[in-house]
SEKOLDREN-828595 format. One line per field, with one value per residue (C-alpha): x, y, z; residue number from 0. Coordinates in pm, whole numbers, plus 50000, padded with zeros to 5 digits. Example, Ala and Ser with C-alpha at 12.3 -4.5 7.8 and 13.67 -1.06 7.14 Angstrom:
px: c(51230, 51367)
py: c(49550, 49894)
pz: c(50780, 50714)
dokol: c(0, 1)
# end
This chain:
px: c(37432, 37226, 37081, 37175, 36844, 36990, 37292, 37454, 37546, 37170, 36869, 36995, 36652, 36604, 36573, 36248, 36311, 36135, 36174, 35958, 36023, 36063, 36040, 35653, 35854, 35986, 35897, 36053, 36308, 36667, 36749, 37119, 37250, 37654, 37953, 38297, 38508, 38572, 38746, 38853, 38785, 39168, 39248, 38966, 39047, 38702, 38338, 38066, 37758, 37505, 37141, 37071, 36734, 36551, 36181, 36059, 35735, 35710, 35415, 35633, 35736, 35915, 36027, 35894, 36130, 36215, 36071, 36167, 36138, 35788, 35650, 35879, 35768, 35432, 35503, 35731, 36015, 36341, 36607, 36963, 37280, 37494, 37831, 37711, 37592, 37253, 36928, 36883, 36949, 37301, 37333, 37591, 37920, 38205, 38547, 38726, 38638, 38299, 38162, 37963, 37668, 37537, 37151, 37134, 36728, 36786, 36445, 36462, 36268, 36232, 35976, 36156, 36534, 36528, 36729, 36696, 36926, 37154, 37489, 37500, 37705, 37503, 37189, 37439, 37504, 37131, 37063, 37317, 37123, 36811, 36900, 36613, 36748, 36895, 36923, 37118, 37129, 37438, 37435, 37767, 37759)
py: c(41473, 41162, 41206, 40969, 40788, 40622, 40538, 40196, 40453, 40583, 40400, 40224, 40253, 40308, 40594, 40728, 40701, 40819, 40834, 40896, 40936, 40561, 40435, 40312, 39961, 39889, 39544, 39611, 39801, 39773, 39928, 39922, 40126, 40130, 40298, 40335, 40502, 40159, 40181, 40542, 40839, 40889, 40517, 40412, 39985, 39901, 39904, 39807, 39706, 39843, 39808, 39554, 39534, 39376, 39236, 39603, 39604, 39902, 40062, 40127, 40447, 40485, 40277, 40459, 40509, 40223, 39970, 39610, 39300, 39184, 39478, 39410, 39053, 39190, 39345, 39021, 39246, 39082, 39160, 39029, 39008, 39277, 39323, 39144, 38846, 38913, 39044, 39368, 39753, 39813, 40207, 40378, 40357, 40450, 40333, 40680, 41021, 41130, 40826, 40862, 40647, 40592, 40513, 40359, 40290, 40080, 40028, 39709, 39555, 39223, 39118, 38979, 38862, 38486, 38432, 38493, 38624, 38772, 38944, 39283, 39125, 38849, 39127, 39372, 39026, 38954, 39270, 39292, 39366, 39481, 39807, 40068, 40391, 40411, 40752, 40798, 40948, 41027, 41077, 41156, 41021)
pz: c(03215, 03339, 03642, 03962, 03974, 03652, 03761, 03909, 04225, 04226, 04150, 03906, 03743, 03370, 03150, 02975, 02627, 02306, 01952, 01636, 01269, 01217, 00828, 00717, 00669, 00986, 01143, 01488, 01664, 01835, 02146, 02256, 02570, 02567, 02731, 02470, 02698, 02935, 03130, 03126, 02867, 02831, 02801, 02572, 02565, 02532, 02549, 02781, 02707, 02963, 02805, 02520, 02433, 02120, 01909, 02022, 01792, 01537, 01739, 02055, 02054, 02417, 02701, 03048, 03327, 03548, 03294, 03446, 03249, 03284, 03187, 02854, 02830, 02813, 02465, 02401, 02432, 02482, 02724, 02570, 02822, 02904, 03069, 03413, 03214, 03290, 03041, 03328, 03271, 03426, 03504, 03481, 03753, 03552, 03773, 03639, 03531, 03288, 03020, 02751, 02732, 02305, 02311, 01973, 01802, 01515, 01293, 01124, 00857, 00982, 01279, 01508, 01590, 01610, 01926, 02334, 02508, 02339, 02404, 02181, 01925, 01887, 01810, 01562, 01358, 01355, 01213, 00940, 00570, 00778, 00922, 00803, 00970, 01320, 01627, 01865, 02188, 02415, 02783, 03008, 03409)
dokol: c(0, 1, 2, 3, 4, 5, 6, 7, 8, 9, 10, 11, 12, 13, 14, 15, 16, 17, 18, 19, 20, 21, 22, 23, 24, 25, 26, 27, 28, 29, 30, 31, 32, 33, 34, 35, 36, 37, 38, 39, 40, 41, 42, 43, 44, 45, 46, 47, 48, 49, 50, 51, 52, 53, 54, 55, 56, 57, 58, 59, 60, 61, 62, 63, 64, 65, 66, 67, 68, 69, 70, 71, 72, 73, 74, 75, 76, 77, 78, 79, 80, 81, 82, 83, 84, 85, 86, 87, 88, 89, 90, 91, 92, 93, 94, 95, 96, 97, 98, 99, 100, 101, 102, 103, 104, 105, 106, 107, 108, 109, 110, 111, 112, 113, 114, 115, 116, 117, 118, 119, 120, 121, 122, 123, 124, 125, 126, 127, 128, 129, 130, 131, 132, 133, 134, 135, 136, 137, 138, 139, 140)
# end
């Protein structure tokens, strides 16, 4: 369970991530955050896309809690546009009963994705043919 600090109800602040184990060859990383139980886990019509973030150089290996887009820039991370049409973290606030939320690490074996701001398709189409190895992480709210 994700706590409420995360949440669009709570803080609405970011989660510390990590990962490791990424292939020698990777170039950059894919970070995608995404709810596919919209907009109710017995009536599964489609998914939400909360998190959407992209160009993560090979060296990161976490995003801290309550990371906000500056600090990103910093790294020349890119934020792409989720659900409210904006490049932000959107928490959790599921309208009906327990979501699951996929945190999805892609390694890819290119340097950087050539567009900004990007909706999640947009990034998934980018990376097609350059997908090292990907992980995933689920949390319910």
């Amino acid at each position: 369970m994700m706590p409420a600090m995360v949440s669009g109800k709570g803080g609405n602040i970011s989660p510390e991530l990590h990962w490791n184990n990424i292939p020698k060859e990777t170039q950059s990383l894919v970070l995608l955050m995404t709810d596919y139980d919209g907009p109710a886990p017995f009536l599964k019509l489609n998914t939400v896309s909360h998190w959407v973030v992209y160009n993560i150089p090979a060296y990161v290996q976490e995003l801290p809690a309550g990371i906000d887009s500056l600090k990103l820039a910093e790294e020349e991370i890119q934020l792409g546009i989720n659900y409210t049409k904006y490049g932000v973290y959107a928490g959790p606030k599921p309208p009906v009963g327990i979501h699951r939320y996929f945190f999805r690490i892609y390694a890819l074996s290119i340097p950087r994705l050539k567009f900004t701001h990007m909706q999640k398709q947009e990034v998934l189409d980018s990376m097609k043919g350059n997908i090292l190895a990907y992980g995933e992480l689920i949390g319910k709210y």
